[in-house]
PDB file of N, CA, C and O in Angstrom:
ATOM      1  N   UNK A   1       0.852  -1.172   0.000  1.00  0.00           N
ATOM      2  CA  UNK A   1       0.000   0.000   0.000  1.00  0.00           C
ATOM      3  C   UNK A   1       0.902   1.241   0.000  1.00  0.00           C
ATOM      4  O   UNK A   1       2.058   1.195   0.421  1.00  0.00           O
ATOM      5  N   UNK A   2       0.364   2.285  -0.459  1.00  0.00           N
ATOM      6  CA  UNK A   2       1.241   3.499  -1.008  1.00  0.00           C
ATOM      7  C   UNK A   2       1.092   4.457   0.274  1.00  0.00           C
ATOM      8  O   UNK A   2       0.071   4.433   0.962  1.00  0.00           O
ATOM      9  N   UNK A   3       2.025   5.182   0.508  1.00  0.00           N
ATOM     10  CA  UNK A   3       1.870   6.163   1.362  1.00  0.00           C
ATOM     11  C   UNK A   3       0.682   6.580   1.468  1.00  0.00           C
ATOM     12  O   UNK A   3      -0.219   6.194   2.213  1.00  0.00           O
ATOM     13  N   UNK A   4       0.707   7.572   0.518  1.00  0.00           N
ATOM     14  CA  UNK A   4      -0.679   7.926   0.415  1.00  0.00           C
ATOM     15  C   UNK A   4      -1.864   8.015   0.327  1.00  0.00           C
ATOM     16  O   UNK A   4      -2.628   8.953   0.555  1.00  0.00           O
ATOM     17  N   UNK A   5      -2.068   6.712  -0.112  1.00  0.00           N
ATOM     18  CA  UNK A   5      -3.196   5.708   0.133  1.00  0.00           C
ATOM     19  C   UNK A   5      -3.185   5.523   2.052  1.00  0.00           C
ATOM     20  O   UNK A   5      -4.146   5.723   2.795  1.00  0.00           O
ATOM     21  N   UNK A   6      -2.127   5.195   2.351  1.00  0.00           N
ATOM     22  CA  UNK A   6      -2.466   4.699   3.828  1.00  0.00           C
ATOM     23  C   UNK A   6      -2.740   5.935   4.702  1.00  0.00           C
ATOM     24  O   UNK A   6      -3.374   5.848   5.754  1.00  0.00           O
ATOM     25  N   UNK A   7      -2.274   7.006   4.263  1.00  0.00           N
ATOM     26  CA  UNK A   7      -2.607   8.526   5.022  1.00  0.00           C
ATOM     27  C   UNK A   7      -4.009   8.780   4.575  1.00  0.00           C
ATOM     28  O   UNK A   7      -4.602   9.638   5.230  1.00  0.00           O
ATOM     29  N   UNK A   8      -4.833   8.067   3.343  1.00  0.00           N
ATOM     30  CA  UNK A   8      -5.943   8.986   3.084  1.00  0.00           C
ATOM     31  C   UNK A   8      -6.852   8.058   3.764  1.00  0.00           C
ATOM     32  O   UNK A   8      -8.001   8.469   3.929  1.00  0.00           O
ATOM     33  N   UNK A   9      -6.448   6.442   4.351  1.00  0.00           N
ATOM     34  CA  UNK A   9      -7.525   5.512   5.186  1.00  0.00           C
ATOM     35  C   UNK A   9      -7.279   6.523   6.603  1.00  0.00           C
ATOM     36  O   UNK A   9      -8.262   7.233   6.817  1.00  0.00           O
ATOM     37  N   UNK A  10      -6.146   6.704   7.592  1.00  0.00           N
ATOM     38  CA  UNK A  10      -5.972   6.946   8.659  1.00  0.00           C
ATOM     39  C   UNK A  10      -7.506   8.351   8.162  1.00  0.00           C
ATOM     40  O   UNK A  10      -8.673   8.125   8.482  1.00  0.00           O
ATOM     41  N   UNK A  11      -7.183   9.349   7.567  1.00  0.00           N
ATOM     42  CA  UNK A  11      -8.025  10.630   7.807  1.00  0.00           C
ATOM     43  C   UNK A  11      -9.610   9.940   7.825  1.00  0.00           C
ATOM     44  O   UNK A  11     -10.545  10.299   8.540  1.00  0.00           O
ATOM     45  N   UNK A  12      -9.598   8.735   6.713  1.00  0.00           N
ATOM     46  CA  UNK A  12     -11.169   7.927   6.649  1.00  0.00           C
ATOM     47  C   UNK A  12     -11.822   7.882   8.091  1.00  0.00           C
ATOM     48  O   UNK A  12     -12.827   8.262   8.691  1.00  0.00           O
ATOM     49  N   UNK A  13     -10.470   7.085   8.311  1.00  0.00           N
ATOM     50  CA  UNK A  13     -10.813   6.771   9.626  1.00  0.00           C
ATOM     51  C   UNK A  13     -11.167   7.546  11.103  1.00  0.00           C
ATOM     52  O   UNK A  13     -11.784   7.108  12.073  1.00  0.00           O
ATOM     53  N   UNK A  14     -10.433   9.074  10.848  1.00  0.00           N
ATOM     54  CA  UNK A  14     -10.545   9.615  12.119  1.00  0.00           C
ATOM     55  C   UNK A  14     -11.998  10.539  11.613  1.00  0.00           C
ATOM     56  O   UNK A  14     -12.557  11.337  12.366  1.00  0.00           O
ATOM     57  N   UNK A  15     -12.407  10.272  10.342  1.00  0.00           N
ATOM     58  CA  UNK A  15     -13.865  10.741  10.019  1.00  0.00           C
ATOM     59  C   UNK A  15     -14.780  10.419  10.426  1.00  0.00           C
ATOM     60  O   UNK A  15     -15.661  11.208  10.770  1.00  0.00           O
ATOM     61  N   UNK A  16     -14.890   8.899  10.538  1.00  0.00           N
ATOM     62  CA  UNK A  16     -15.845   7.945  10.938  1.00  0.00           C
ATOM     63  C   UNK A  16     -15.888   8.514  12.898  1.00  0.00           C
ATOM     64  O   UNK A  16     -16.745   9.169  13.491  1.00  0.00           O
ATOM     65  N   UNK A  17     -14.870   8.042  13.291  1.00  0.00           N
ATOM     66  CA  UNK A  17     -14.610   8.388  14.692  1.00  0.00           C
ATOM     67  C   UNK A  17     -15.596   9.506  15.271  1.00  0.00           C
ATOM     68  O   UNK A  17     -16.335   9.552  16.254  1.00  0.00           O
ATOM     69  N   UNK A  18     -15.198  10.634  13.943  1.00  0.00           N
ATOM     70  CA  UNK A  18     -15.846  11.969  14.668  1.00  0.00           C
ATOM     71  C   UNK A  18     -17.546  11.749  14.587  1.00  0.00           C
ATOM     72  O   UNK A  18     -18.400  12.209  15.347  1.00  0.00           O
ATOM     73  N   UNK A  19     -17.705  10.928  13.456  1.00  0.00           N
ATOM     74  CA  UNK A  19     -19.091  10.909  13.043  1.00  0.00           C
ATOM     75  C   UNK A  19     -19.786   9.913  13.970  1.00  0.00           C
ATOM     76  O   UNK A  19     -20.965   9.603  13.798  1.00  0.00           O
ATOM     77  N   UNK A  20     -18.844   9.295  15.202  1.00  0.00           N
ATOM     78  CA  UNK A  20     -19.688   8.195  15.473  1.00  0.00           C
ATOM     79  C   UNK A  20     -20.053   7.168  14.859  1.00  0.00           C
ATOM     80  O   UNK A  20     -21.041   6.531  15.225  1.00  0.00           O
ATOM     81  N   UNK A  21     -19.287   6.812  13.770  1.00  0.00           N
ATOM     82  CA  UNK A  21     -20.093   5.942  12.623  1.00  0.00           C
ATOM     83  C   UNK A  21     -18.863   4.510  13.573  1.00  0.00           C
ATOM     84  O   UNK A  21     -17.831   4.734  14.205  1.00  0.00           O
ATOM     85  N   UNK A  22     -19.614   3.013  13.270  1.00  0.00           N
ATOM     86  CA  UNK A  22     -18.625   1.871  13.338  1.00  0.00           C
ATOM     87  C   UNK A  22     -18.699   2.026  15.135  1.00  0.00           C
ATOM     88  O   UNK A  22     -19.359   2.658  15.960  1.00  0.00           O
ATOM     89  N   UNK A  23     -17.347   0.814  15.116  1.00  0.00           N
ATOM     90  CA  UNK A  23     -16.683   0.709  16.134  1.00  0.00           C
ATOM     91  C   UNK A  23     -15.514   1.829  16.492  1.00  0.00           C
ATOM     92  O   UNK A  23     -14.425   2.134  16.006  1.00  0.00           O
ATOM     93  N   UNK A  24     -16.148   2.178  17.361  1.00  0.00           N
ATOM     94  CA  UNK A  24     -14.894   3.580  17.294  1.00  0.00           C
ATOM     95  C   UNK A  24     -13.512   3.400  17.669  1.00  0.00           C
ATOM     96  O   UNK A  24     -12.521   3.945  17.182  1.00  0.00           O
ATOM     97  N   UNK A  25     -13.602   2.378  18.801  1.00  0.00           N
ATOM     98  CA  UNK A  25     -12.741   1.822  19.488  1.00  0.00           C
ATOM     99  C   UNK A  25     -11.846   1.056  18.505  1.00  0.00           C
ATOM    100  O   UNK A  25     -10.618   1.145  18.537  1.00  0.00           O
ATOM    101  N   UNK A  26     -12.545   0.275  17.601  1.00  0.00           N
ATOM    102  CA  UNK A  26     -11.748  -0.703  16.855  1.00  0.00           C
ATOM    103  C   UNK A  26     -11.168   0.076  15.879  1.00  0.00           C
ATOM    104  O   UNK A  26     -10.160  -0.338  15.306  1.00  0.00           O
ATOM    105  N   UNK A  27     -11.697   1.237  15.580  1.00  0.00           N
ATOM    106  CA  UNK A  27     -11.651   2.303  14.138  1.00  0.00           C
ATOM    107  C   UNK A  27     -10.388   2.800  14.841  1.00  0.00           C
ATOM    108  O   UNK A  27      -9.353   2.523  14.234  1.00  0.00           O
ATOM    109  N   UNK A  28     -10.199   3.672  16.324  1.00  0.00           N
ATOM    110  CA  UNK A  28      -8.936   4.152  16.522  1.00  0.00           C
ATOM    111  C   UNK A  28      -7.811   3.066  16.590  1.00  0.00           C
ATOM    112  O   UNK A  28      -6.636   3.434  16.564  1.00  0.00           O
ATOM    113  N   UNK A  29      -8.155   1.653  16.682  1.00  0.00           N
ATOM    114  CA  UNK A  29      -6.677   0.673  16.796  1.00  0.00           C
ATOM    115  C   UNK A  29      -6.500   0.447  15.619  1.00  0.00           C
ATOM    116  O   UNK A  29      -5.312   0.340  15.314  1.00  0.00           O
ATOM    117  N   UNK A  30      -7.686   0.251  14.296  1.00  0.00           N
ATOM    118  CA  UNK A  30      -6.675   0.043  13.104  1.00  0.00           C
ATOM    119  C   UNK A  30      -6.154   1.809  12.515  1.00  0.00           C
ATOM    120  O   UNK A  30      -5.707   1.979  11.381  1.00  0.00           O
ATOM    121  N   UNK A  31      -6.310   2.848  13.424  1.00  0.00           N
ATOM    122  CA  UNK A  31      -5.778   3.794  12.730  1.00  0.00           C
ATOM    123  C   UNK A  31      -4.254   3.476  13.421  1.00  0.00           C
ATOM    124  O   UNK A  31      -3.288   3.544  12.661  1.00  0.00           O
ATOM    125  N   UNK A  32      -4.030   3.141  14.807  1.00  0.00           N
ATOM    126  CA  UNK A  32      -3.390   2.833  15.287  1.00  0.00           C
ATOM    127  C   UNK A  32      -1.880   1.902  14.162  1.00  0.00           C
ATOM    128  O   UNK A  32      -0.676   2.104  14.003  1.00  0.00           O
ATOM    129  N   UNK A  33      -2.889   0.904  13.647  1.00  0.00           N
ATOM    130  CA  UNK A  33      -2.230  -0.204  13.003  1.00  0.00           C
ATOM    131  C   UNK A  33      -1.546   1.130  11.334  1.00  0.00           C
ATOM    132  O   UNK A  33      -0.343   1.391  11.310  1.00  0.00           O
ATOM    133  N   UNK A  34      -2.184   1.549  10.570  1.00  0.00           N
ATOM    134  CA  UNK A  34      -2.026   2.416   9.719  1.00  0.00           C
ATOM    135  C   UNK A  34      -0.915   3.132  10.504  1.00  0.00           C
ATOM    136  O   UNK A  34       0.236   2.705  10.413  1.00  0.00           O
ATOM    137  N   UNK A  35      -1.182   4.134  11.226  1.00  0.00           N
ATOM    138  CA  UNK A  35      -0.062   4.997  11.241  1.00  0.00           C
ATOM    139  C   UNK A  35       1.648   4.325  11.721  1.00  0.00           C
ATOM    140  O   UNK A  35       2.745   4.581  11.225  1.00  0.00           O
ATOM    141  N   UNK A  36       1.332   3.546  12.691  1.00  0.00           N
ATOM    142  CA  UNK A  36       2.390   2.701  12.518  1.00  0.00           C
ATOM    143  C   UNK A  36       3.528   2.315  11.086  1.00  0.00           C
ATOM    144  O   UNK A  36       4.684   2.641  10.818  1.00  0.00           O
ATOM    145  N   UNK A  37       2.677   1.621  10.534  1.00  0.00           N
ATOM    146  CA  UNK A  37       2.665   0.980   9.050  1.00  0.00           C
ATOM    147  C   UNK A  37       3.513   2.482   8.333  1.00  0.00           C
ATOM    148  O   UNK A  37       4.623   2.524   7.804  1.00  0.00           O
ATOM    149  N   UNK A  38       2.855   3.228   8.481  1.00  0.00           N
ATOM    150  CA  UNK A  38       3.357   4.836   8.133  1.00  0.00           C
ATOM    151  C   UNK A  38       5.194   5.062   8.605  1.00  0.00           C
ATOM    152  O   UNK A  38       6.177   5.119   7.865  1.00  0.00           O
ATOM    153  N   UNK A  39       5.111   5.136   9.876  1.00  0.00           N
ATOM    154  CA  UNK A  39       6.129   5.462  10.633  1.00  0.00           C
ATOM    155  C   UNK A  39       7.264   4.556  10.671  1.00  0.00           C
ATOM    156  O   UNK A  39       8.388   4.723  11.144  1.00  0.00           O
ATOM    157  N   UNK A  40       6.700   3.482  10.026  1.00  0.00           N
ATOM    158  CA  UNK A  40       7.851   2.241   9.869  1.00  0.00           C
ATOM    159  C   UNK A  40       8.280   2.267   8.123  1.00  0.00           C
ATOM    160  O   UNK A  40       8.713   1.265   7.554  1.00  0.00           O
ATOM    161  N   UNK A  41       8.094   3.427   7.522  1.00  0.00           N
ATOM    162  CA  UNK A  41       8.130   3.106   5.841  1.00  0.00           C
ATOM    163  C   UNK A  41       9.695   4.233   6.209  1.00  0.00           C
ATOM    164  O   UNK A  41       9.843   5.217   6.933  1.00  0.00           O
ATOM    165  N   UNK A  42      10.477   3.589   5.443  1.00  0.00           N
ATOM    166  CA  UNK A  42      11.769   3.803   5.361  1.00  0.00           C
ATOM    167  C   UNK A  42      11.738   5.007   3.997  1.00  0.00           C
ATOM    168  O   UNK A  42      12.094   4.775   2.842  1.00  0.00           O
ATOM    169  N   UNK A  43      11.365   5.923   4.377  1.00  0.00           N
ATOM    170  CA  UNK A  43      11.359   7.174   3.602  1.00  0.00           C
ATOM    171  C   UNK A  43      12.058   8.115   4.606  1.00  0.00           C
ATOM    172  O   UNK A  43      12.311   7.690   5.733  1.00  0.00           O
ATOM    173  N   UNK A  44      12.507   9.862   4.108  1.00  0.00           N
ATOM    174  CA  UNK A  44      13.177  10.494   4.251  1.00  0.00           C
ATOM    175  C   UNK A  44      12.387  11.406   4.825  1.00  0.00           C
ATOM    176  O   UNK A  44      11.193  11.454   4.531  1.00  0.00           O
ATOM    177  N   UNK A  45      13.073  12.449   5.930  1.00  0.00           N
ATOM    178  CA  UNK A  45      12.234  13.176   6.504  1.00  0.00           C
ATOM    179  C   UNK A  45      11.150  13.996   6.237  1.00  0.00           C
ATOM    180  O   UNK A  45      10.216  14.289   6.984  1.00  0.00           O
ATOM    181  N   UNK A  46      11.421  14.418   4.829  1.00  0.00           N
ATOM    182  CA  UNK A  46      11.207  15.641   3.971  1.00  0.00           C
ATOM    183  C   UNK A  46      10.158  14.592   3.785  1.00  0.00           C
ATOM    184  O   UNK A  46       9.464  14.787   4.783  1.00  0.00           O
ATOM    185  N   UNK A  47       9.717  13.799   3.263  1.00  0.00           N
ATOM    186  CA  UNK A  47       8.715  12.576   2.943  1.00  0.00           C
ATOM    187  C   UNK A  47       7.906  12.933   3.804  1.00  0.00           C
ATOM    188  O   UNK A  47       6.870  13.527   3.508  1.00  0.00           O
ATOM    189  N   UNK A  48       8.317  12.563   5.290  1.00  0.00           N
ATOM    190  CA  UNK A  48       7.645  12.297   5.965  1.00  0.00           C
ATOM    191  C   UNK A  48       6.686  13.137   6.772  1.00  0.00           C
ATOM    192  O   UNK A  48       5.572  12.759   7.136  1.00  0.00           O
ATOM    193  N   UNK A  49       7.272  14.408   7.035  1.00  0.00           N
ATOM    194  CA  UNK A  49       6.518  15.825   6.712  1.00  0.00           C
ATOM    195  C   UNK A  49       5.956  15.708   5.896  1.00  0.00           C
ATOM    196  O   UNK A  49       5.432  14.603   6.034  1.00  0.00           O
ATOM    197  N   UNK A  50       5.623  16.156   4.945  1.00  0.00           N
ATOM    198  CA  UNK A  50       5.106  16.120   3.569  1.00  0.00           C
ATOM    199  C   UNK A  50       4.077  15.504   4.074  1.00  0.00           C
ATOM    200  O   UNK A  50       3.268  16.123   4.764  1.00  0.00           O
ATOM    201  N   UNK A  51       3.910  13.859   3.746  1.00  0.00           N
ATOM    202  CA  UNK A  51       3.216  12.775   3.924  1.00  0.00           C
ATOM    203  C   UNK A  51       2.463  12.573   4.945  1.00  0.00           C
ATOM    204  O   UNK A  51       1.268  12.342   4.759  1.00  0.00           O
ATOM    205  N   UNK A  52       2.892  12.608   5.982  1.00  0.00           N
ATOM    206  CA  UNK A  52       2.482  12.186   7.535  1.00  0.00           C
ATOM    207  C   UNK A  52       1.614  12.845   8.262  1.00  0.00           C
ATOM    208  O   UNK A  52       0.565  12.408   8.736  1.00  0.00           O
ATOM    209  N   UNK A  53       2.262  14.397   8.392  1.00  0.00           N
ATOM    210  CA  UNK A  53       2.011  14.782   9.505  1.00  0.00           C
ATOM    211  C   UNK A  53       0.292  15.408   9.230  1.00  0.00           C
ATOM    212  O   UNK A  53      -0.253  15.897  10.220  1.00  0.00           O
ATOM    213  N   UNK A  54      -0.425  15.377   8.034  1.00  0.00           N
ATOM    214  CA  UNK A  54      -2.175  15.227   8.118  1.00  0.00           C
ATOM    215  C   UNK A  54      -2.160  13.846   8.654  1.00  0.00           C
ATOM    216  O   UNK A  54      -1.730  14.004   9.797  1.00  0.00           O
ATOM    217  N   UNK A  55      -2.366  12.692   8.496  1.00  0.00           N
ATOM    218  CA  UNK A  55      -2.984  11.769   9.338  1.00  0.00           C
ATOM    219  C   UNK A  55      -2.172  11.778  10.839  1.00  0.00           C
ATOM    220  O   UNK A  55      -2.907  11.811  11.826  1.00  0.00           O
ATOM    221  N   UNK A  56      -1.040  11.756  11.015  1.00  0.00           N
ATOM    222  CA  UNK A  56      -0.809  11.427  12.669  1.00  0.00           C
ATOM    223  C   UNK A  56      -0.885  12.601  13.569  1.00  0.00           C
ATOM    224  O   UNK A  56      -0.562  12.492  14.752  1.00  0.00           O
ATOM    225  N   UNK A  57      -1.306  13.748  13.050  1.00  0.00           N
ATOM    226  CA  UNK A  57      -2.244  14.860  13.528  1.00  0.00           C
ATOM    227  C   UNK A  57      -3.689  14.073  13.529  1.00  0.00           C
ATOM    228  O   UNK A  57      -4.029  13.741  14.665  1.00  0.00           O
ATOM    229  N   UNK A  58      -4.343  13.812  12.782  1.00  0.00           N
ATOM    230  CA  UNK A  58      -5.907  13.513  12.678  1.00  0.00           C
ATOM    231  C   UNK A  58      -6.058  12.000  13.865  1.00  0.00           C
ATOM    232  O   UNK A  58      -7.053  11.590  14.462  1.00  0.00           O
ATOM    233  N   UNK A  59      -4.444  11.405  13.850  1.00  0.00           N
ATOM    234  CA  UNK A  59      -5.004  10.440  14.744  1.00  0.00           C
ATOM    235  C   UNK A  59      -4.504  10.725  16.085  1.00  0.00           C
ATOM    236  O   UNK A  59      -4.720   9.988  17.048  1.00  0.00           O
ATOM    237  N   UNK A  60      -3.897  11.702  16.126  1.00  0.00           N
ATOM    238  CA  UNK A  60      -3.478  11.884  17.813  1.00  0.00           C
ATOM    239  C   UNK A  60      -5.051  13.122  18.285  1.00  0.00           C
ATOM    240  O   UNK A  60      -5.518  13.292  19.411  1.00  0.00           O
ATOM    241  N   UNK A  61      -5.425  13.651  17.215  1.00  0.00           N
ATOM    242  CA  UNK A  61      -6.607  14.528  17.400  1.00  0.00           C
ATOM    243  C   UNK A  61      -7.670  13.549  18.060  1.00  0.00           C
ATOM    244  O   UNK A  61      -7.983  13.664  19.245  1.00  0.00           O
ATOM    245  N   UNK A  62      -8.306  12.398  17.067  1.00  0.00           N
ATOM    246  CA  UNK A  62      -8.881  12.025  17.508  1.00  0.00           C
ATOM    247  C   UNK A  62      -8.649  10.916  19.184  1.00  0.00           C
ATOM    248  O   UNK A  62      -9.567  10.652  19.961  1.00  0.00           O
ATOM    249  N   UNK A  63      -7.566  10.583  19.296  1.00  0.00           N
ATOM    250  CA  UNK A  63      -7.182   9.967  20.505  1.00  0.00           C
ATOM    251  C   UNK A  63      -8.070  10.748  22.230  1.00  0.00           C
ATOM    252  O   UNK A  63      -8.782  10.565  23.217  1.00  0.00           O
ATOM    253  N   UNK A  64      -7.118  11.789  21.298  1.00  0.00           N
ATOM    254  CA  UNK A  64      -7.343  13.440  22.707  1.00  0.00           C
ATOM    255  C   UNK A  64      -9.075  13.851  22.469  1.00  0.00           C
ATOM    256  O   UNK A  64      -9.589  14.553  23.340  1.00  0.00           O
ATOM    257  N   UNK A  65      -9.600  13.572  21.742  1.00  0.00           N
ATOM    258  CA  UNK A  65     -11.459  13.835  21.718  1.00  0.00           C
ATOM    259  C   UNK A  65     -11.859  12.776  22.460  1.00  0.00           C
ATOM    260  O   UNK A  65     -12.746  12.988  23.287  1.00  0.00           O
ATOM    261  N   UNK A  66     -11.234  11.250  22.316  1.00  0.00           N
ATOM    262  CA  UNK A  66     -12.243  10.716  22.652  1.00  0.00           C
ATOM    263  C   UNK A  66     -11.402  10.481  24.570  1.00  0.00           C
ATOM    264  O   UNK A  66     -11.884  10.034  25.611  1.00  0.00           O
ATOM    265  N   UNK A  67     -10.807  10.723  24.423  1.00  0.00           N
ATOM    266  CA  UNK A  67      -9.948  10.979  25.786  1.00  0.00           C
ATOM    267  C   UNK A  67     -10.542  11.878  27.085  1.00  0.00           C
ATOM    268  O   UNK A  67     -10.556  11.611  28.286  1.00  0.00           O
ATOM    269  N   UNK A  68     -11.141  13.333  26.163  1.00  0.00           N
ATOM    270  CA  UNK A  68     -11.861  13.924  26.733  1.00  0.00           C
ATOM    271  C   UNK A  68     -13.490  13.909  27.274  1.00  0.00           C
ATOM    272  O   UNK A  68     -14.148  14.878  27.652  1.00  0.00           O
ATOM    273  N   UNK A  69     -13.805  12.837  27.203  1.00  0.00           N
ATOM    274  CA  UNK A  69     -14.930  12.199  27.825  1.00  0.00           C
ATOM    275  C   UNK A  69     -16.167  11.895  27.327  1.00  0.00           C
ATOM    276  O   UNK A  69     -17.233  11.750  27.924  1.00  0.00           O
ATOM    277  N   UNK A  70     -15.812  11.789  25.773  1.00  0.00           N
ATOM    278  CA  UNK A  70     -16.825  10.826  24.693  1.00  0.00           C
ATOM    279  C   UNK A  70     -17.687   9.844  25.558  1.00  0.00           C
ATOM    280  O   UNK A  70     -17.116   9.191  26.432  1.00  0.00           O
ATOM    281  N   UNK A  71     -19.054   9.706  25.354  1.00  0.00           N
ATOM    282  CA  UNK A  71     -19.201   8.622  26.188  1.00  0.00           C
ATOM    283  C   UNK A  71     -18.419   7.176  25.186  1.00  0.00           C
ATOM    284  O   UNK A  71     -18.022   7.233  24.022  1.00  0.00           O
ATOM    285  N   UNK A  72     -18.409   6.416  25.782  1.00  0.00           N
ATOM    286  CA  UNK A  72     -17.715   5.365  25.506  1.00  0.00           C
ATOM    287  C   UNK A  72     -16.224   5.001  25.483  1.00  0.00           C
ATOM    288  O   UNK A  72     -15.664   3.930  25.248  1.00  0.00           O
ATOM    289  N   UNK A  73     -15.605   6.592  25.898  1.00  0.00           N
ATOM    290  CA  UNK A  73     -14.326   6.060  25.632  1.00  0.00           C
ATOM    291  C   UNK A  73     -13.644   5.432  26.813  1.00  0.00           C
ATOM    292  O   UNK A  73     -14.200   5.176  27.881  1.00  0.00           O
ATOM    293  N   UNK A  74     -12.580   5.242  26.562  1.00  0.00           N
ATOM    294  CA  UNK A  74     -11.406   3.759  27.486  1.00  0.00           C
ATOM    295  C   UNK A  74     -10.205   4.758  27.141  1.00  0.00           C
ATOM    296  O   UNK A  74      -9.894   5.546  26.248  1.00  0.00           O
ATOM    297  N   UNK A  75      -9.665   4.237  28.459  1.00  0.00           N
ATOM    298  CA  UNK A  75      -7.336   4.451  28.759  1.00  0.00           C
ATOM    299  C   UNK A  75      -7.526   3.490  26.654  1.00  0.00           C
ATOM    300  O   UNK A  75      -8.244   2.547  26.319  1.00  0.00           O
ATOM    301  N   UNK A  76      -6.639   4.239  25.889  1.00  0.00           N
ATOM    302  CA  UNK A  76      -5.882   3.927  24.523  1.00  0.00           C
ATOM    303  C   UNK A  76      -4.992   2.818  24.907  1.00  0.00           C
ATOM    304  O   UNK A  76      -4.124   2.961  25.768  1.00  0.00           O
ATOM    305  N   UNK A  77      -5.189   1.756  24.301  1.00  0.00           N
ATOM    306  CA  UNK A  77      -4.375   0.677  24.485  1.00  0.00           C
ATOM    307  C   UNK A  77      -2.996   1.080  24.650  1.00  0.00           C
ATOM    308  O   UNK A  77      -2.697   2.269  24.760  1.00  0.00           O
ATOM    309  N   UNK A  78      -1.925  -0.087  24.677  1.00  0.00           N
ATOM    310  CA  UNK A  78      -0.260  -0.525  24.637  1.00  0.00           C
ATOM    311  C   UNK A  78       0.140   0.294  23.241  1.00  0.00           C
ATOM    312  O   UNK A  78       0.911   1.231  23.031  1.00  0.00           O
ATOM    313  N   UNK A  79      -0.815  -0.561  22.309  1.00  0.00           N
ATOM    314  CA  UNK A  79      -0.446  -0.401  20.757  1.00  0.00           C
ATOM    315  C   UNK A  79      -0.379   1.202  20.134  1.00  0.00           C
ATOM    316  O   UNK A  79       0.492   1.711  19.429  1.00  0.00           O
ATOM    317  N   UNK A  80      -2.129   2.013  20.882  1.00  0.00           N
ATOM    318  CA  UNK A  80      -2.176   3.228  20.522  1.00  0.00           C
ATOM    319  C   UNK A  80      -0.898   4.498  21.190  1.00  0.00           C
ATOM    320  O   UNK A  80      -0.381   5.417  20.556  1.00  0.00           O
ATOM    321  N   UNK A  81      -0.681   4.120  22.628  1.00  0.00           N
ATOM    322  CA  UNK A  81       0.578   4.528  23.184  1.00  0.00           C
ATOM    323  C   UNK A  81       1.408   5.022  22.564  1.00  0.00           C
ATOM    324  O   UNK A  81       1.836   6.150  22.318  1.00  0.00           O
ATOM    325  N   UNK A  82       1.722   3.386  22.180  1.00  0.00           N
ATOM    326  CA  UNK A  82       3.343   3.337  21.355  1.00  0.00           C
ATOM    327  C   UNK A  82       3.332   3.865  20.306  1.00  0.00           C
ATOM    328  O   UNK A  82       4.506   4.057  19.991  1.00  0.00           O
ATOM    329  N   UNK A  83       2.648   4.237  19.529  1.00  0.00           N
ATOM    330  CA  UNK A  83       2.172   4.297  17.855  1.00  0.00           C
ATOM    331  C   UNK A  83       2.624   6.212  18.292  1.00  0.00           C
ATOM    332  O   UNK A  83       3.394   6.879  17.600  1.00  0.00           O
ATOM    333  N   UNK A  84       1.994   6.675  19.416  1.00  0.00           N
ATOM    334  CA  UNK A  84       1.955   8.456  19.264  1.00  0.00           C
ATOM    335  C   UNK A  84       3.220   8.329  20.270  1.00  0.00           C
ATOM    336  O   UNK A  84       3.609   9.410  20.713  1.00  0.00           O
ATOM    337  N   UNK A  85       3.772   7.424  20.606  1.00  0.00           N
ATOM    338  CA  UNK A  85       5.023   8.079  21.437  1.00  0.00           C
ATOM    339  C   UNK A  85       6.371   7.937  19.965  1.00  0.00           C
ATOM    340  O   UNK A  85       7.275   8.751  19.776  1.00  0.00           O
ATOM    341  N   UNK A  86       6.140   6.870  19.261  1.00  0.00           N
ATOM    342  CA  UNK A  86       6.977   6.734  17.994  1.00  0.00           C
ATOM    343  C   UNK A  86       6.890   8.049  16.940  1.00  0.00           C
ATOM    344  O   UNK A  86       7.781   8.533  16.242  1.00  0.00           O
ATOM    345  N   UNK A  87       5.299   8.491  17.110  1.00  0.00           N
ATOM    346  CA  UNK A  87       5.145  10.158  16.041  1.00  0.00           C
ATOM    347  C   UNK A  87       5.820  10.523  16.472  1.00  0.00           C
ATOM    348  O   UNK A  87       6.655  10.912  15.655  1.00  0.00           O
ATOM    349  N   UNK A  88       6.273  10.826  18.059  1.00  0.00           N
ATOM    350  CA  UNK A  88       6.344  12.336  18.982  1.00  0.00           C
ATOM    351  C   UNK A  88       7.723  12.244  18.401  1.00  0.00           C
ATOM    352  O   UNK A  88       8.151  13.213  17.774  1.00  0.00           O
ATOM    353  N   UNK A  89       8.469  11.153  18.550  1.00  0.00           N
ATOM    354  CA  UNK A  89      10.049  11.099  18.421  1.00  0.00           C
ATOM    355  C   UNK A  89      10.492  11.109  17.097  1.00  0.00           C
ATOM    356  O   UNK A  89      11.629  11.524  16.871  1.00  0.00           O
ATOM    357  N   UNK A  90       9.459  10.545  15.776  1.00  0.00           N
ATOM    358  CA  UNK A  90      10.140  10.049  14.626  1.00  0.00           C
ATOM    359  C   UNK A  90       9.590  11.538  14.084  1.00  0.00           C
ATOM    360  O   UNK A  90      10.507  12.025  13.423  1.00  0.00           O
ATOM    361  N   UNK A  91       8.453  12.430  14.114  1.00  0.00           N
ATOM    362  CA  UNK A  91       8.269  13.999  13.419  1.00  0.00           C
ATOM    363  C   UNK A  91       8.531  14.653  14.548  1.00  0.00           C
ATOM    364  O   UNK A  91       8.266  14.353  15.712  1.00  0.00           O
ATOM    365  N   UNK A  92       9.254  15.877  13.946  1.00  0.00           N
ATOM    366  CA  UNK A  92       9.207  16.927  14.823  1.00  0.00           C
ATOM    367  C   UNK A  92       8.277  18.282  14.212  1.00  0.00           C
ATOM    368  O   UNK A  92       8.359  19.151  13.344  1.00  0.00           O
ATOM    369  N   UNK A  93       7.528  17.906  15.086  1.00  0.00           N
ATOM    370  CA  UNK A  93       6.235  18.977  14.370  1.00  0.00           C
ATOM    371  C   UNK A  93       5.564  19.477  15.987  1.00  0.00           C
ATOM    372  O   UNK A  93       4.609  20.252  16.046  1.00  0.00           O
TER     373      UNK A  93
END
C-alpha cells in the first residue's frame, strides 16, 4: 500500500470516529495499526513531513477527543501509546 493511500484511510478513519459511525474503538486501533505501518516506511524526513504529519495529527486529534470524555471512551491501548510516542520522536512537528 502506497503512502498515500495509507494517510488517506488513517483521515477515513478519524472521520468515521468523529461521526460516530462503526466501532470507534476498533476504528482508533486500526488507525493505530495504519499509522504505525506509516512510521515504519523507510522514507526520508522531507517525505515524511510532507506525507504524515495530516494523518498522525488527525489520529493523535482524535485519541485526545475521545480521551476527553466521549461517552464510551477507554485508557488507549499498549499499541495506541506506542504508535503516538513513535510520532512524537520520529516527526518533529
Amino acid at each position: 500500500m502506497t503512502v498515500h493511500v495509507t494517510a488517506t484511510l488513517v483521515r477515513a478513519l478519524a472521520l468515521q470516529v468523529d461521526l460516530g459511525l462503526g466501532d470507534v474503538n476498533e476504528n482508533i486501533e486500526e488507525m493505530a495499526d495504519l499509522c504505525d505501518a506509516l512510521l515504519n516506511d523507510d522514507i526520508s524526513i522531507e517525505s515524511l513531513l510532507e506525507s504524515l504529519t495530516l494523518p498522525i495529527v488527525a489520529f493523535a486529534r482524535t485519541v485526545r477527543v475521545r480521551l476527553d470524555g466521549l461517552p464510551g471512551s477507554r485508557i488507549p491501548s499498549e499499541k495506541v501509546i506506542k504508535c503516538l510516542q513513535k510520532a512524537a520522536i520520529r516527526l518533529p512537528i
